[in-house]
C-alpha positions, -999 to +999 in steps of 0.1 A: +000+000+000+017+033-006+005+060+012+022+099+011+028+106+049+042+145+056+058+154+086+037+152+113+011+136+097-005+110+124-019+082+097+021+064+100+004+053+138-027+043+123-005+021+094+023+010+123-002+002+153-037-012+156-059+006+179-078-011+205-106+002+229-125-012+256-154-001+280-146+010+312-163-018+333-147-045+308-113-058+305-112-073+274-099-048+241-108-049+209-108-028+177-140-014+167-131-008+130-127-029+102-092-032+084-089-012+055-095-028+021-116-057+037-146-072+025-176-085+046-184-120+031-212-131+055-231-118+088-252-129+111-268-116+146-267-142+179-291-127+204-281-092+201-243-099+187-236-093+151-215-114+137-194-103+104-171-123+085-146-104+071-120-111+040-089-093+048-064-085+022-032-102+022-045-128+051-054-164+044-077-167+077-106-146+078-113-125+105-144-130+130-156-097+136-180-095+168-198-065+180-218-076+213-246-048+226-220-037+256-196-022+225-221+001+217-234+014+249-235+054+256-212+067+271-240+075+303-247+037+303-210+028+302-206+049+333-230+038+349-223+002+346-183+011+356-199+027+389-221-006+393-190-030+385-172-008+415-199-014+440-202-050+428-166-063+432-162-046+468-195-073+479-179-105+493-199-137+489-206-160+513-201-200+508-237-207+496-238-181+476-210-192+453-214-233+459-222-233+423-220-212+389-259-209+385-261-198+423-233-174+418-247-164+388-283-155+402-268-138+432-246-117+411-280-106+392-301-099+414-276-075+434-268-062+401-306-053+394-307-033+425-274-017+424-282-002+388-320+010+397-296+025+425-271+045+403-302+056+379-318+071+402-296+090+422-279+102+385-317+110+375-316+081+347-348+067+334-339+031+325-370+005+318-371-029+324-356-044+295-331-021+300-322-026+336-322-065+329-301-062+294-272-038+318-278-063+348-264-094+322-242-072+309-225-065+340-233-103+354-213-117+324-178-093+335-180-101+371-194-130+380-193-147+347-164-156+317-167-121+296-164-126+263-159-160+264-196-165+265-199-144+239-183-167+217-197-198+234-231-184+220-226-187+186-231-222+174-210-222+148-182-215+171-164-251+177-131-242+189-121-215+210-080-204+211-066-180+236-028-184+230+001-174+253+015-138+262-018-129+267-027-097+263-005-098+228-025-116+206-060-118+193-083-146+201-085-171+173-117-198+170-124-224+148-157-217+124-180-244+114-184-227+078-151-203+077-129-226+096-100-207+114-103-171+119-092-145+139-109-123+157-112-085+167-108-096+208-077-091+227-088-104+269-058-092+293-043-112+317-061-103+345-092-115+326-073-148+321-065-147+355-099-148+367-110-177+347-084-199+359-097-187+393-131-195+385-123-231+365-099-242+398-129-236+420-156-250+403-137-279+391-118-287+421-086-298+401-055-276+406-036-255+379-002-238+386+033-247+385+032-281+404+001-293+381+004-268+348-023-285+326-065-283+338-092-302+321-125-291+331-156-279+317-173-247+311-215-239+308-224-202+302-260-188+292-260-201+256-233-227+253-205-250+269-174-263+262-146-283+274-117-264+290-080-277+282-060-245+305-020-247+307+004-224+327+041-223+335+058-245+339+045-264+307+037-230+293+068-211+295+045-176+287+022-184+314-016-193+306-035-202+279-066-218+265-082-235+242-117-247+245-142-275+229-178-260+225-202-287+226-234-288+209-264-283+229-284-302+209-278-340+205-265-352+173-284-378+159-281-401+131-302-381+109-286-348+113-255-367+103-272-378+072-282-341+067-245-329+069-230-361+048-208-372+074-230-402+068-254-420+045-289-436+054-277-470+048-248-466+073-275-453+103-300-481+096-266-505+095-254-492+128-295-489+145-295-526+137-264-536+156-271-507+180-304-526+191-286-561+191-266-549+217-230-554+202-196-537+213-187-509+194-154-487+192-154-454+176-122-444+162-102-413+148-078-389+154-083-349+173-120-331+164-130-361+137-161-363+155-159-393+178-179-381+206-208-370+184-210-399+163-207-424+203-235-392+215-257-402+186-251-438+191-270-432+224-300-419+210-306-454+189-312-469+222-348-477+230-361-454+258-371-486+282-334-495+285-309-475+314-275-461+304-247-451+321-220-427+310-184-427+320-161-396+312-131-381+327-141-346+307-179-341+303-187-341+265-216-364+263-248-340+260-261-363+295-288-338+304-305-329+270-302-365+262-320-374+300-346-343+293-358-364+262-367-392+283-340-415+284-330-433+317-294-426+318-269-419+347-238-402+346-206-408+360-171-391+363-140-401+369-099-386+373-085-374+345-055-393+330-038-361+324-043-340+356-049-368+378-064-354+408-066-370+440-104-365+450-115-379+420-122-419+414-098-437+388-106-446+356-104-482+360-123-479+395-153-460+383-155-488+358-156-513+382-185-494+399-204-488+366-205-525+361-219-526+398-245-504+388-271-529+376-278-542+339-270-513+320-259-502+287-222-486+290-209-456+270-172-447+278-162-411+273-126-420+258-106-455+266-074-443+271-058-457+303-056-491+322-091-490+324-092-503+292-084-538+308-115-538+329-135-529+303-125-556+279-123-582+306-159-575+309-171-576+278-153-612+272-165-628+298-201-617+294-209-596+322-221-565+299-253-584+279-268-549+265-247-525+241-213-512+250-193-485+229-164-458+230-141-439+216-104-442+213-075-425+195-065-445+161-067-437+126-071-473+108-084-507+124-051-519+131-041-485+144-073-495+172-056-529+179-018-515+182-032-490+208-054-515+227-028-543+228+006-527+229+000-495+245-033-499+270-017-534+280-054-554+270-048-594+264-055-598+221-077-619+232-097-600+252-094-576+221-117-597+201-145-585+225-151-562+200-181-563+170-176-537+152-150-505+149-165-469+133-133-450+117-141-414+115-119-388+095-116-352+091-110-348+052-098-318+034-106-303-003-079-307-028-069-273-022-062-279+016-078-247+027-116-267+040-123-296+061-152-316+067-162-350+091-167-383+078-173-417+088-151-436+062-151-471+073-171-498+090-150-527+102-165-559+115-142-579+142-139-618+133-130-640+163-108-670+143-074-651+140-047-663+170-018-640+162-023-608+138-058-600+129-043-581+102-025-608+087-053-632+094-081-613+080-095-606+114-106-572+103-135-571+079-148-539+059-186-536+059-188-502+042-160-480+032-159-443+023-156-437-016-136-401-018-149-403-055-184-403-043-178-385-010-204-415+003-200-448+022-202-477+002-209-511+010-189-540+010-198-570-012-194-589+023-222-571+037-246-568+005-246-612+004-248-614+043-214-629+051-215-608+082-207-627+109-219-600+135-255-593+120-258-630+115-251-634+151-277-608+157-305-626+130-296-660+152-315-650+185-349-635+163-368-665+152-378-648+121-346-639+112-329-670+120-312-680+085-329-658+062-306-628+050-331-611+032-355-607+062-326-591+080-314-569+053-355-557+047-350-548+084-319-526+075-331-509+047-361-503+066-343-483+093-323-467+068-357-453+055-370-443+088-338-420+093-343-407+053-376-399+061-370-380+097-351-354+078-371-350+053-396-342+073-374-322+093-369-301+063-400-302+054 
């Protein structure tokens, strides 16, 4: 860009430095202007936040541009709410009032209500109220709540959340479900930070500083939650920083899979059918391939008359919206392999107790510790007799064996405790610049091989994604019923018993059912 500067002309700051504001009562900065040359692509309001997406010249990310209601106060509201925040942060809590977020959160309101009316009055404001209640959140969310993080966490196309170390140097960067990575126009301080990790050590009970530098935990805001990965010295050698999961708030099912491609009918009226002949499933890929949601829809195949239990070291299983639908499901928590804290049960423990917990189906968060052992000890010698699945780190069949065998410890033989193994992928275009999910394989475990199931053919494709097509395909072995797991299924139905094409009707059936819930849906 070549620009004619004379002596003392001001613009060389505007072309050296970026300017950055922020209201009084907030700590957070951010630049309220858009970069010179760039070009809104897409917008979009959440609540009363308008979202832009902005192409900026000479960038390959674009850049999230946010604008929340508080950026645009008056100045008169702005002080008023920096007098309010004054009076607020003096008040000191007792015990109950802070034993949990939503308590802390209503307390923090309703003082906030009153303390406002307060200032308006004696500063001859007239403030309705919608008014009083819109300032009252405002002021709730920078006190008692995570600022702008819940800002973000609103938008449900938000799915990643990064707030890199120094900070206070660098702009907060998330991960868009239709733009991918951008950037965005937020800068939090580290006093900001600061108070999170305050607020994420007290509600979670694990420790973070330089004795225990890593904290998983979870966060729910108005609007959205996530999972919480924090770090700090002496892992972080610039001190703290975040990056956070948002979870959906609504359940992923089968057909809003179908809906996005990630899967085909055939593959959810496959997977309903081994679903409801309660077979052991492993879902596999590697980092955000969409493991969890595929195991969370999983759930949702199970009929309603049937209890579940839920075992997680980081809560990312939708347990309550899936429970608010009707389902009799229990949840359970256990110590995190990575921060291992004390107070919490072990893995391999609050497996134990699961299996305690009556005749249940099991869903495991993540097998990624010794408690693999007792969970495949279990499954071999029958004392799970309804459906049991999880996810696990691995990006082929084999990869899922090598993990299991050589680096959880688990007996091969107790490997072959295991039906069927999803593989999910996150793909990219040619030109590497998008992404998208995919399940790309379904691989039947047989139970013949001794040594290698690789070698021996112990791993059996029964659909297999077609990058030509962008669809799964299946497998001649599953279109003439060589299965050996749906035949196992078709053996305990007396209808089914030895007649394929009854049990393949019964598929394509399903398959239909979930083709014709989204259609209706859309519709």
């Amino acid at each position: 860009m070549n620009v004619k500067l004379r002596i003392g002309d001001r613009m060389v700051y505007r072309l050296i430095f970026r300017p950055t504001i922020r209201p009084k009562f907030m700590l957070t900065r951010y630049y309220s202007y858009l970069p010179k040359g760039s070009k809104i692509i897409d917008s979009y309001y959440v609540g009363s936040t308008k979202i832009e997406i902005v192409k900026v010249p000479e960038k390959i990310r674009y850049l999230y541009f946010v604008t929340p209601k508080e950026f645009l106060l008056d100045e008169e509201k702005n002080d008023l709410l920096n007098e309010a925040r004054s009076q607020l942060i003096t008040y000191k809590p007792t015990e109950k009032e802070i034993a949990s977020e939503e308590v802390a959160r209503e307390t923090f309101y309703n003082m906030s209500v009153r303390i406002i009316k307060s200032i308006a009055d004696s500063r001859g404001i007239k403030l309705d109220a919608d008014e009083i209640k819109e300032l009252a959140n405002i002021l709730v969310r920078y006190t008692a709540g995570y600022g702008i993080l819940e800002i973000l966490l609103a938008d449900e196309k938000v799915q990643d959340i990064y707030i890199n170390s120094p900070i206070g140097e660098t702009f907060v960067f998330i991960n868009h479900a239709d733009y991918e990575e951008c950037e965005t126009n937020l800068i939090p301080t580290l006093e900001e930070a600061e108070g999170w990790a305050t607020r994420f050590r007290l509600y979670s009970g694990r420790p973070l500083d330089e004795a225990n530098p890593v904290l998983d935990t979870e966060i729910t805001v108005p609007g959205g939650r996530g999972r919480v990965a924090a770090i700090t010295r002496t892992l972080s050698p610039e001190g703290l920083g975040y990056a956070i999961r948002r979870h959906r708030e609504k359940p992923w099912t089968f057909p809003l899979f179908i809906k996005v491609k990630a899967i085909n009918p055939l593959y959810a009226g496959l997977m309903s059918f081994i679903i409801d002949g309660a077979r052991t499933i492993l879902v596999a890929g590697g980092r955000g391939s969409g493991k969890t949601s595929i195991l969370s829809s999983m759930i949702l195949e199970i009929m309603r008359k049937f209890r579940i239990i839920v075992l997680e070291d980081t809560l990312e299983i939708p347990v309550s919206q899936i429970r608010a639908l009707g389902y009799n499901i229990e949840r359970l928590k256990s110590r995190s392999v990575i921060t291992k804290v004390e107070a919490e049960m072990p893995a391999e423990e609050a497996l134990r107790t699961a299996l305690r917990l009556g005749d249940s189906c099991l869903f495991v968060g993540e097998v990624r510790s010794v408690e693999a052992k007792v969970l495949f000890e279990a499954m071999r010698v029958g004392a799970l007799s309804n459906v049991v699945a999880g996810t696990i780190h691995a990006e082929t069949a084999y990869g899922v064996y090598d993990r299991v065998v050589h680096d959880l410890g688990v007996e091969p033989t107790s490997f072959k405790a295991i039906d069927i193994i999803n593989m999910c992928a996150m793909l990219k275009s040619p030109d590497g610049l998008h992404r998208f999910r995919r399940v790309i394989e379904v691989v039947e475990v047989r139970k013949h091989w001794k040594e290698d199931p690789m070698e021996e053919e112990g791993f059996v494709p029964l659909m297999v994604y077609s990058a030509k097509e962008d669809n799964l395909k299946p497998t001649d072995v599953l279109l003439e019923g060589e299965s050996e797991v749906l035949n196992n299924i078709a053996k305990r139905v007396r209808e089914w018993h030895g007649n394929w094409e009854l049990v393949w009707e019964n598929i394509l059936l399903r398959s239909k059912i979930k083709e014709t819930i989204l259609d209706f849906a859309i519709k």
